[in-house]
N, C-alpha and C positions, 0 to 999 in steps of 0.2 A: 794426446793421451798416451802414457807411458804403460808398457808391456806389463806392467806388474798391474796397473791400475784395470789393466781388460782381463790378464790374467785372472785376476779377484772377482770378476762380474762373472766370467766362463765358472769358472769354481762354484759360487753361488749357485748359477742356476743347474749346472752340474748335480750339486747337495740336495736343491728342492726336489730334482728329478729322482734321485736316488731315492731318497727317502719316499717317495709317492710308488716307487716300481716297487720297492723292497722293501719296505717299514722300519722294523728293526734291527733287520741287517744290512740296513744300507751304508752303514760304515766298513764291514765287512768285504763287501762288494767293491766300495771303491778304492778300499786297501789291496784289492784284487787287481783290479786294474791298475793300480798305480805302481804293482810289481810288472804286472806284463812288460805297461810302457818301460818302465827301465832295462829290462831283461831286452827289451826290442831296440833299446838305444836310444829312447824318446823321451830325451831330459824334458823337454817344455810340458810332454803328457805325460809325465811323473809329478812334475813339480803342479801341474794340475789336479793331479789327481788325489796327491796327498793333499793342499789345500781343500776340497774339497773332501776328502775324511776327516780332519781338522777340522773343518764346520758341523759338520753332522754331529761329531763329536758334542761338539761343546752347545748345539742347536739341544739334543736329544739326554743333554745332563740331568742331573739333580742341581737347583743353584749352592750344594754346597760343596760342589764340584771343582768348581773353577771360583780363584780369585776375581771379584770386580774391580776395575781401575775406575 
């Protein structure tokens, strides 16, 4: 299994977690985190962490939000 593909599943359940702790602002929050980790050097829990507001993002839209492919 390739880092990007475990990466994607951490993100995920990262989002559900977020959104269950925080509701609304769970994209907020792991926009929060996702500065820490880089500010701390921690490309892998950056690149996590913004994946995971990217999901919540687009989980927590209007569908006329986002384009469907």
């Amino acid at each position: 299994m390739s880092k990007s593909a475990v990466s994607g599943r951490v993100a995920g359940e990262l989002a559900t977690e977020m959104m269950a702790l925080f509701g609304p602002q769970a994209a907020t929050e792991a926009h929060r985190r996702a500065s820490r980790s880089r500010n701390l050097g921690n490309a892998l829990g950056y690149c996590t962490w913004r994946q995971a507001e990217r999901l919540i993002a687009q989980l927590t839209a209007t569908s006329d939000q986002f384009t469907v492919h």
